[in-house]
N, C-alpha and C positions, 0 to 999 in steps of 0.2 A: 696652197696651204690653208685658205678659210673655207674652199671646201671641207677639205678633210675636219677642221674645228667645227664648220656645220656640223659636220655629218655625227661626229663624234657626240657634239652636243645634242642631236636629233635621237644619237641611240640611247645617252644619258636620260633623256628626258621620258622618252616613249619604258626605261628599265626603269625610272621612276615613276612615274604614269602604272605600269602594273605593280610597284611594292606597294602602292597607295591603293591599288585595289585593294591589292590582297588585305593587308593592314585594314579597311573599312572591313571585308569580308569577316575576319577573325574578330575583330570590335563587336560586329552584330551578333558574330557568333556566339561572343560573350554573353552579351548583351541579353540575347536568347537565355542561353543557360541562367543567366541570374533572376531573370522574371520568371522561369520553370521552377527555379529554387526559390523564389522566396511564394509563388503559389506554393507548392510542397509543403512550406513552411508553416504558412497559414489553414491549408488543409489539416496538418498535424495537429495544430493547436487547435484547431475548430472538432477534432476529435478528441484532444485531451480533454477539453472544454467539458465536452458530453457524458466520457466517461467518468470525469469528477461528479456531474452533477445528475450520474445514474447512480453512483458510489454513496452519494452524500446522500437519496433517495433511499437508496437502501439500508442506510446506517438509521434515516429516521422511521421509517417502519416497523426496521428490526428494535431502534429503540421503545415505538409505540407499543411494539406486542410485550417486549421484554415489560416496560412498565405495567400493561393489563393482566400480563402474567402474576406481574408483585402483589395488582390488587386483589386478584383475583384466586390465585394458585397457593399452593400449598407450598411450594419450593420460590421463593425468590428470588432474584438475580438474573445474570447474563447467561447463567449455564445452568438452569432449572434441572435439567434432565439428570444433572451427574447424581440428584440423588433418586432418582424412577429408572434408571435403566444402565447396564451394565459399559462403560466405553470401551470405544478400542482404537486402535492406531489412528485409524484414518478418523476417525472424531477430533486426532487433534494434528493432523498437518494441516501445515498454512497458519496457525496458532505464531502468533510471538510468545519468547520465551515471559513475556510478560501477560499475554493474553493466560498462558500457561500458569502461571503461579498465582493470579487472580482465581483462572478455575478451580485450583486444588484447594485454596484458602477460603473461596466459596462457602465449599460444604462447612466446614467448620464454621464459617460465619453465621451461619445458618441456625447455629444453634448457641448465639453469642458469644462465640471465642473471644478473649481480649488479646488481640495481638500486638505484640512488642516492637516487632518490626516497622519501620517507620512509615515506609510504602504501606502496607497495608492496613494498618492501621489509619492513616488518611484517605486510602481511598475506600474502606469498609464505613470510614467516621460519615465520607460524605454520603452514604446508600441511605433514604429514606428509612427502610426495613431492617438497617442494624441495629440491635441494640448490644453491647459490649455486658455482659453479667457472668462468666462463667473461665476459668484458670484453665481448666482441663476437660475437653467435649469429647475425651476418645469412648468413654463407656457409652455415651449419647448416638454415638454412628450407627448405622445400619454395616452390618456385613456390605452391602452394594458399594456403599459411598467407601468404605475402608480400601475395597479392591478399587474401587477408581482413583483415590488417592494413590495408591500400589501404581498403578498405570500410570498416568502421570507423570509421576515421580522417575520410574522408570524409562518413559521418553524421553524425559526431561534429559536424564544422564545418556544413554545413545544419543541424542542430538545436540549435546553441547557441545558449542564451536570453540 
């Protein structure tokens, strides 16, 4: 009979002896995967990193020409062109619809609209180059600038979510 309890216990041990493999096995394998993953992790973020501060780069450039533009140019603003040349679609995708009503409000700023609107009237108050003197600026528009406001206005409404 203590044979057999050896023997039994011998094969208890040796069936536990390999779940303790295997079990270390599958640990490391974890183990593995979660330093793959938190490399991965770090990798990402070492690229969001970048791309923030290629973004941030470009927003200051694009700010420095828009400001040389103010002192310099004839048209003012973030969106000089909409009164020199004619838009279209693709001029305003990727635009926020805010990025968008800044554009349109623009051109009229341009020519001292006083806006009532609260938003832009604070963000027109804060532009160096505004000055608020004028109720009604539509006889003041160019043909150009009235069809860009027309554009606009019209993506505006196809693209509201």
């Amino acid at each position: 009979m203590r044979i057999i309890i050896s023997i039994v216990l011998c094969f208890l041990l040796l069936s536990c002896s390999k779940k303790d493999d295997e079990m270390k096995k599958v640990a490391q394998d974890l183990k593995d995967k979660e330093q793959k993953l938190e490399q991965e992790k770090k990798d990402i973020e070492n690229i969001q990193k970048q791309k923030e501060n290629e973004l941030n780069k470009a927003k200051e450039n694009y700010d420095k020409a828009v400001e040389e533009n103010n002192k310099t140019g004839k048209f003012p603003g973030k969106y000089p062109y909409t009164s020199t040349k004619d838009i279209k679609d693709e001029d305003l995708k990727g635009l926020t619809d805010s990025d968008l009503k800044i554009m349109k409000n623009e051109i009229l700023a341009r020519y001292g609209f006083i806006f009532h609107d609260k938003e832009m009237k604070t963000y027109f108050t804060g532009q160096k180059w505004y000055t608020p003197k004028n109720a009604n600026v539509d006889k003041m528009l160019t043909q150009q600038e009235k069809r860009n406001i027309e554009t606009i206005e019209a993506y505006e409404k196809i693209n509201k979510k």
